[in-house]
PAGU-837677 format. One line per 10 residues: number of its first residue (from 0); their letters; for each residue x, y, z of C-alpha. Coordinates in Angstrom, 3 decimals. Layout:
# residues N
NUM = a = X,Y,Z; ...
This chain:
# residues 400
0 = xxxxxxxxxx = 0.000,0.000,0.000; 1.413,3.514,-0.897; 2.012,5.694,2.324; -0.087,8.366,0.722; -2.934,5.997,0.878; -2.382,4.339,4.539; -6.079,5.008,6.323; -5.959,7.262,9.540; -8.687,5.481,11.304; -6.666,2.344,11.050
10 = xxxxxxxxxx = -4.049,4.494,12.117; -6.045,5.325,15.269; -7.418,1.904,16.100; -3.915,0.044,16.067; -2.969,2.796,18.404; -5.674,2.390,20.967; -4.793,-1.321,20.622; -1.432,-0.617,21.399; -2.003,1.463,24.450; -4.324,-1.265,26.003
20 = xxxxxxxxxx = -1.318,-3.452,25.690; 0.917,-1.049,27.616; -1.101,-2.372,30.727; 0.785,-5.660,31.038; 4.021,-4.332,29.181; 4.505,-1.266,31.712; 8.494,-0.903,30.509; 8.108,-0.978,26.308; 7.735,2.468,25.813; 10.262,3.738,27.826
30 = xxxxxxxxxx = 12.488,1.092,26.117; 11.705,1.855,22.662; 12.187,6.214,23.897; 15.786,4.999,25.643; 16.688,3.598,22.562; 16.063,6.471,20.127; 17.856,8.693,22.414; 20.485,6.271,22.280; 20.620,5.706,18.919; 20.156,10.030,17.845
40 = xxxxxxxxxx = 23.628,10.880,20.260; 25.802,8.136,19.282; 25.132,9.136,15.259; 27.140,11.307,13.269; 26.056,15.140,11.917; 25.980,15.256,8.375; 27.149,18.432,7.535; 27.724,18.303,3.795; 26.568,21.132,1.773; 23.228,21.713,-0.591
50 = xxxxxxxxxx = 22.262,23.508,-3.723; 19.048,24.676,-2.101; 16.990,27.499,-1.406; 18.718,29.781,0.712; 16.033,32.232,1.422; 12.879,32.121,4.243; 10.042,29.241,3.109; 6.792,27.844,4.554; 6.278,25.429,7.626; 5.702,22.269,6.875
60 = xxxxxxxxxx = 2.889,21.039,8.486; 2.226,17.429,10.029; -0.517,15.486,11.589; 0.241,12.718,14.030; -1.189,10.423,16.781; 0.082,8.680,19.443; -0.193,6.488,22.794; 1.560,7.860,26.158; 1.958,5.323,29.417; 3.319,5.670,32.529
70 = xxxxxxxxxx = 3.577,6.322,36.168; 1.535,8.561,38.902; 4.703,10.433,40.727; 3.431,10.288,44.673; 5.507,13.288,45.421; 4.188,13.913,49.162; 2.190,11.965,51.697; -1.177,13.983,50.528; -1.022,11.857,47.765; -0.248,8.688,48.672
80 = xxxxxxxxxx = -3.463,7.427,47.383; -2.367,7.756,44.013; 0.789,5.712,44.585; 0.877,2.551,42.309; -1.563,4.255,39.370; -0.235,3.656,35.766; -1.710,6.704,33.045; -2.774,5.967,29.865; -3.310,8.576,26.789; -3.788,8.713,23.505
90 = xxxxxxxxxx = -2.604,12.561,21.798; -3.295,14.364,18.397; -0.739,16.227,17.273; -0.755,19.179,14.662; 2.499,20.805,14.464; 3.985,22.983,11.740; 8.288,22.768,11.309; 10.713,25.548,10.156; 12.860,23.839,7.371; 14.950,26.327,5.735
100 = xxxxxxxxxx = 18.077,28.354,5.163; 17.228,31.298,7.599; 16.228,29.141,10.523; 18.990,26.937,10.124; 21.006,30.067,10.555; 19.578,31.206,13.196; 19.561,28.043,15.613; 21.698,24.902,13.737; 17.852,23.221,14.252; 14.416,23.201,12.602
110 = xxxxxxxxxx = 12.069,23.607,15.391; 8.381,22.950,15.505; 5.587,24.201,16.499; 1.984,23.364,17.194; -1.306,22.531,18.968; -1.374,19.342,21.349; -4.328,17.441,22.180; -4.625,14.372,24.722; -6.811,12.215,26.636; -5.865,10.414,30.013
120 = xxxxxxxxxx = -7.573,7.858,32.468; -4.759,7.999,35.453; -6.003,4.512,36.533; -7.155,5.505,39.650; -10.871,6.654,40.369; -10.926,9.365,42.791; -8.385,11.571,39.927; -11.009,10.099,36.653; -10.012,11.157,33.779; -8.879,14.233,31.729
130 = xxxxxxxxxx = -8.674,16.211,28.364; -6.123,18.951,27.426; -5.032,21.502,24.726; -1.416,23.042,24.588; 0.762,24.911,22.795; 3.913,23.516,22.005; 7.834,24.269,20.793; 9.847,21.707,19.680; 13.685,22.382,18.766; 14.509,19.537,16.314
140 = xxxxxxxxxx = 18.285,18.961,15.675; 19.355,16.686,12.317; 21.140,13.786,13.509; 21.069,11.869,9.752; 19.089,12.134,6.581; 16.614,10.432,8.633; 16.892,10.704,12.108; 16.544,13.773,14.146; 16.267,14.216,17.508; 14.562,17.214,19.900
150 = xxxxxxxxxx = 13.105,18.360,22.950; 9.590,19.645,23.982; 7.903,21.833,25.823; 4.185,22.294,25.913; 1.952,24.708,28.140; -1.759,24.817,28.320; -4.894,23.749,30.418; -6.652,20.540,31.199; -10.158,19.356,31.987; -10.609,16.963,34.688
160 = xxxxxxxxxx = -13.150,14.708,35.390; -13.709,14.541,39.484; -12.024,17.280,41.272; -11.658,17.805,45.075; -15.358,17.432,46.959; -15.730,17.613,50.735; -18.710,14.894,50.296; -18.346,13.335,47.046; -14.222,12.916,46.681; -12.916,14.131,49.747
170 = xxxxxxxxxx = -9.610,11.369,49.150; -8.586,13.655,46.199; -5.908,15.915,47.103; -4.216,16.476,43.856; -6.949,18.244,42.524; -10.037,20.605,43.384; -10.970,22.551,40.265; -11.948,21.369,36.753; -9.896,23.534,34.971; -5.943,23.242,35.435
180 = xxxxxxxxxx = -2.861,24.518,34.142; -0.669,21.770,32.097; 2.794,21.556,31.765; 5.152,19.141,29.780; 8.894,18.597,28.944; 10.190,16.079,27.299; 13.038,14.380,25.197; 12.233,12.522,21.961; 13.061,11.202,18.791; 12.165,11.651,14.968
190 = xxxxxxxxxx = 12.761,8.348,12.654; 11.688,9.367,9.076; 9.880,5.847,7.480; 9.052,7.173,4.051; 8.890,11.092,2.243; 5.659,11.446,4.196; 4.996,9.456,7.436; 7.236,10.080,10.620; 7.816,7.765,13.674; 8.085,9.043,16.795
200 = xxxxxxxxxx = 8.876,8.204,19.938; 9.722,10.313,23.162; 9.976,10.290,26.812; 7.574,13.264,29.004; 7.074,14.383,32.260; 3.759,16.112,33.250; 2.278,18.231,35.432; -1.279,19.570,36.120; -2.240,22.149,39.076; -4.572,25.337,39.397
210 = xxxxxxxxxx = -1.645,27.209,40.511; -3.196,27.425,43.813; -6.019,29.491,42.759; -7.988,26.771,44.839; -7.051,23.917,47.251; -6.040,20.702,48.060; -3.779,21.719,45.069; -0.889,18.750,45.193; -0.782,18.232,41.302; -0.687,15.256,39.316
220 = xxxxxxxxxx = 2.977,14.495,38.129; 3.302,11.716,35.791; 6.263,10.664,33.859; 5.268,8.692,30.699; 7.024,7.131,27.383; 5.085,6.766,24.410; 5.597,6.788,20.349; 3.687,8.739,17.699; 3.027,8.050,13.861; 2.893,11.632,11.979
230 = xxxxxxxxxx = 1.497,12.073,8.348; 3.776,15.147,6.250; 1.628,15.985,3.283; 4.096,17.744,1.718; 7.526,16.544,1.306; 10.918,19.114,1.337; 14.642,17.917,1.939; 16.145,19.722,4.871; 18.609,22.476,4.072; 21.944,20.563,4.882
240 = xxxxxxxxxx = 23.662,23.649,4.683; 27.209,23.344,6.520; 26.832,24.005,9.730; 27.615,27.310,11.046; 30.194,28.255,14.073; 29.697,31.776,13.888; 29.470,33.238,17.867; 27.080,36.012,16.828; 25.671,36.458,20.208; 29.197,37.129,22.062
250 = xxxxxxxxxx = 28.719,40.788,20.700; 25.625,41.158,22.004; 24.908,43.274,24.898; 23.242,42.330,28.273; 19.334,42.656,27.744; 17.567,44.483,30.991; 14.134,43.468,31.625; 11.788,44.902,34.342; 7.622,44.081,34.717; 4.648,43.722,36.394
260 = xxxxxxxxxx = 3.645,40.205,37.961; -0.142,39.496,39.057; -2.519,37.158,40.298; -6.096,36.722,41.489; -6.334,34.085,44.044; -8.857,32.183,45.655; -8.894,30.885,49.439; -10.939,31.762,52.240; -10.812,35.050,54.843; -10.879,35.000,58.487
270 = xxxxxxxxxx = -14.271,34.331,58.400; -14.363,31.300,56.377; -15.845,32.814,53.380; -14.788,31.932,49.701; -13.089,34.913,48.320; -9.931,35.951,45.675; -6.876,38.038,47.082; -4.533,39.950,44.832; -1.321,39.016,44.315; 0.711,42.024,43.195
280 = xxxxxxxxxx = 4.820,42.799,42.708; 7.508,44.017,40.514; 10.341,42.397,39.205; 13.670,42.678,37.396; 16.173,40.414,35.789; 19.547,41.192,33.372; 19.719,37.989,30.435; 23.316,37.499,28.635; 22.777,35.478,25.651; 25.802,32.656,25.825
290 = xxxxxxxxxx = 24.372,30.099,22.687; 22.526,30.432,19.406; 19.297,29.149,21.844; 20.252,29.826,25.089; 21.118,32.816,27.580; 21.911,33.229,31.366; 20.006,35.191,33.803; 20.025,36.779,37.016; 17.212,38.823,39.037; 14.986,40.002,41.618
300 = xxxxxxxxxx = 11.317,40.233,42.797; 9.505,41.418,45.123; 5.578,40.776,45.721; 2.668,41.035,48.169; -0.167,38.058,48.207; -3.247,38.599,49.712; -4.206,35.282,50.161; -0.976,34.425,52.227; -2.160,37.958,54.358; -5.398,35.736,54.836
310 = xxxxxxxxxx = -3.701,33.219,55.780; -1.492,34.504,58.424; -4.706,36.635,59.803; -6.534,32.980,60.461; -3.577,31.807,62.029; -3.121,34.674,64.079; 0.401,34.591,62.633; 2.075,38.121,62.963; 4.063,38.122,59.890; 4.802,40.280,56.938
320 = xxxxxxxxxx = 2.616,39.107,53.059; 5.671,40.426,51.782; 8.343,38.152,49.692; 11.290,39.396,48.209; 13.853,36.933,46.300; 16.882,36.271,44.010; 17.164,34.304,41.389; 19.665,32.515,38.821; 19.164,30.596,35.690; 18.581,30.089,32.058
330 = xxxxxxxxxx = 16.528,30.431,28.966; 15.635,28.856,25.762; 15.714,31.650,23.034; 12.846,30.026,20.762; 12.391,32.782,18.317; 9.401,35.155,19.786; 9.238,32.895,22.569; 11.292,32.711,25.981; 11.142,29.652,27.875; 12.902,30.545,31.280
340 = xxxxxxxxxx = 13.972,27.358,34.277; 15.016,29.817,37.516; 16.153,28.703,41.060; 15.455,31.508,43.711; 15.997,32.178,47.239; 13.857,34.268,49.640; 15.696,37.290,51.053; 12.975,38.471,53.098; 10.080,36.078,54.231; 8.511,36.230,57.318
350 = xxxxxxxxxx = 5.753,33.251,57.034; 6.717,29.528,58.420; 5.141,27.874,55.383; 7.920,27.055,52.748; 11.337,26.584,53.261; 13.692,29.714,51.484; 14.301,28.019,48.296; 12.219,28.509,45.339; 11.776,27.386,41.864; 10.385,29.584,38.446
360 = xxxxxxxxxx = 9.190,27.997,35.202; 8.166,30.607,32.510; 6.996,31.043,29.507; 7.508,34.860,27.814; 6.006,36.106,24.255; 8.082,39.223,23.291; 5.833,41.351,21.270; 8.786,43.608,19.772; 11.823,43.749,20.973; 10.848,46.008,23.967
370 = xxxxxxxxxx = 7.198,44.559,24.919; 6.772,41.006,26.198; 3.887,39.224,27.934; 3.640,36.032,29.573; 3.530,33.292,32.735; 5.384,32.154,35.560; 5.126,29.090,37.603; 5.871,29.626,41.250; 7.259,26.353,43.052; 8.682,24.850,46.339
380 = xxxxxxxxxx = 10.094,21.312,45.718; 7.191,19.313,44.315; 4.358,21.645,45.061; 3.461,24.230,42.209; 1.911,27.026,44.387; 0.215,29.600,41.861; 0.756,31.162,38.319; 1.025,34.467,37.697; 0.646,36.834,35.063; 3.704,39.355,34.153
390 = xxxxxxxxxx = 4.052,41.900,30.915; 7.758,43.061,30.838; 9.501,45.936,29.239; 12.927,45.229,28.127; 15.626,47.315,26.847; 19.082,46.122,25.031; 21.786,47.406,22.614; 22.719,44.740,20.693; 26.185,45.298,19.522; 28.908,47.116,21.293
C-alpha cells in the first residue's frame, strides 16, 4: 500500500490497541524512547553542503497520533493514594516545522511548532479522567538524513473529570478545580519511514495544578514514554547547509528586563468565606545570551499576596505578606518565545510555610523587541503554588 494511501482510522485503532497493551508491558515504551535517544547521540552530523533554497520558506505542516503510558509520581504523603496508578493517553498532534536556510542560521535546528491534544484515564478513580489543549515548541536537531532528535515543551490547560469534593471525593488531594494549568517537557526522537509518514517516539514528564487558585492543590505528576506516527503531506529535503560556528551572540549586549507580575487568588478570609486576594509585585532580571538558543540570567522580585495575608490573619500569625527573592538561571531563546527554568531564594520572608528556596518555570512572548507578555510558575520542591501573570519591558543594545 502507498504511504499516501495508509487510512488514519486504522491508524487510530492500532494505536488504541497498542495502548491497552501497555497495561501488562509497563516498561516498552520507555524502552523503545531509551533507545532512540540512544541511537540520535551516538550518530554522526551530516554536515555536507546543498544547492538549495537559501532564502525564508513555509512550515511544513504534520498530523500525528500517538499512545503515552506511565507512572503517577506520589511526590508527598497527601497523595499517597495515588501511589501505584499507571496513566494511559492517547494525543493528536498538529504541528507545523521551520525547514529552511534562515532558521537553520539562526539556531543549527528546525524547530516545531503546534497545537497538542490528549486524553488520560490515570487509573485511579478518585483523579477520573482528563482532556487537554497546549501549545507547544519543539527544537529539532538533524542527527542523519533520517533521524533527528529534539526536545519539547508544551503549556496549556486541562479538563478533569472529578475534582476535590468535601462529600463526594474528599480522598482527592491532587486536585479541586476542573480547569488546570498543564505543563510538559520532554526528550524525543524523529525516525523518518518514508517522504511522508514520521515515527516518533519520546519520553515526558507532566504536570497539572490550578496554581493554587484553589485547594487541596498537590498536582498530578506523571512521567510517561510513548511513540507517535505523523502524516507530512508535503515533502521538502532539509537544508543541509554546513553548519555554522559563527558566535554572533558574544557581541551582544546584556538585555535588561523589568515588569509587572499578578494574580487573582482564591482561598478563604478569616471568616471562612470563599473569596480571591490579589497578588501584586515588581520584578527585574539582566539575560546574557551565551548560545545560538540559550542565555543566562540573574534577578529580583519582590511581591505582596493577599491570600498568604489571609492566611497569616486565620492563624493569628504576625508576619509580613511580603516576599522578596533572588534568582539565577537560564533560557531557551525560541524565536518570539522565551522559555525561562530559575532557582530563587527568599531574602525576606517572614511566614513559616515554605522553606527559602524557590523554583520559576516561565513562559515569555516578546511582542517587539521592547514589549513582552507572559507566565510564571511559582514552586517549592514538588508543590506548584500559583501562576502568575507578568508583561515586561525590556531594553538592550545589541552590539557594542
Amino acid at each position: 500500500m502507498p504511504a499516501t494511501d495508509f487510512p488514519f482510522s486504522l491508524l487510530l485503532r492500532l494505536l488504541f490497541q497498542v495502548g491497552k497493551a501497555f497495561r501488562s508491558s509497563r516498561w516498552l515504551l520507555l524502552a523503545i524512547g531509551t533507545a532512540a535517544i540512544t541511537h540520535t547521540a551516538v550518530a554522526q552530523t551530516d554536515t555536507t553542503g546543498a544547492s538549495q533554497n537559501t532564502g525564508k520558506q513555509e512550515d511544513l505542516f504534520s498530523v500525528g497520533a500517538g499512545a503515552q503510558y506511565g507512572f503517577i509520581f506520589a511526590h508527598s504523603e497527601d497523595v499517597q493514594n495515588t501511589s501505584g496508578a499507571r496513566p494511559i493517553g492517547v494525543e493528536f498532534i498538529l504541528s507545523w516545522q521551520s525547514n529552511d536556510a534562515p532558521t537553520w542560521s539562526l539556531c543549527n535546528c528546525f524547530p516545531r511548532k503546534g497545537l497538542l491534544l490528549n486524553y488520560y484515564d490515570f487509573d485511579v478513580a478518585l483523579l477520573g479522567k482528563g482532556a487537554t489543549a497546549a501549545y507547544f515548541l519543539e527544537p529539532t536537531y538533524r542527527i542523519t538524513d533520517r533521524a533527528f532528535f529534539a526536545f519539547k515543551g508544551a503549556a496549556g490547560l486541562s479538563y478533569l473529570t472529578n475534582p476535590f469534593d468535601s462529600t463526594s471525593n474528599p480522598t482527592n488531594q491532587s486536585y479541586s478545580t476542573a480547569i488546570n494549568g498543564y505543563l510538559l517537557f520532554g526528550v524525543g526522537a524523529w525516525f523518518r519511514v518514508s517522504e511522508r509518514w514520521w515515527l516518533n517516539p519520546s519520553v515526558n514528564y507532566q504536570h497539572i495544578s490550578n496554581g493554587g487558585t484553589k485547594k487541596p492543590n498537590k498536582g498530578i505528576n506523571w512521567p510517561t514514554a510513548g511513540v507517535a506516527i505523523s502524516y507530512q503531506p508535503q515533502f521538502r529535503p532539509y537544508y543541509t547547509g554546513t553548519r555554522t560556528k559563527e558566535k554572533f551572540w558574544k557581541d551582544y549586549s546584556p538585555r535588561w528586563d523589568i515588569g509587572l507580575m499578578g494574580a487573582a487568588r482564591r482561598g478563604y478570609d478569616v471568616e471562612g468565606q470563599r473569596i480571591r486576594s490579589p497578588l501584586v509585585g515588581v520584578f527585574a532580571q539582566g539575560a546574557k545570551q551565551v548560545g545560538r538558543v540559550s542565555a543566562l540570567t540573574l534577578g529580583a522580585e519582590v511581591y505582596r499576596d493577599g491570600e498568604l495575608r489571609n492566611l497569616l490573619s486565620k492563624e493569628s500569625i504576625d508576619a509580613s505578606p511580603v516576599k522578596a527573592g533572588v534568582m539565577a538561571g537560564h533560557e531557551f531563546i525560541l524565536g518570539k518565545f522565551l522559555f525561562s527554568q530559575r532557582l530563587g531564594y527568599y531574602v525576606f520572608d517572614q511566614t513559616p510555610y515554605y522553606d527559602q528556596l524557590f523554583h520559576r518555570w516561565g513562559l515569555l512572548y516578546r511582542v517587539n523587541r521592547h514589549l513582552g507578555a507572559g507566565f510564571s510558575l511559582l514552586a517549592h520542591r514538588q508543590v506548584a503554588e500559583y501562576i502568575d501573570f507578568r508583561v515586561t519591558y525590556s531594553f538592550q543594545k545589541r552590539y557594542e
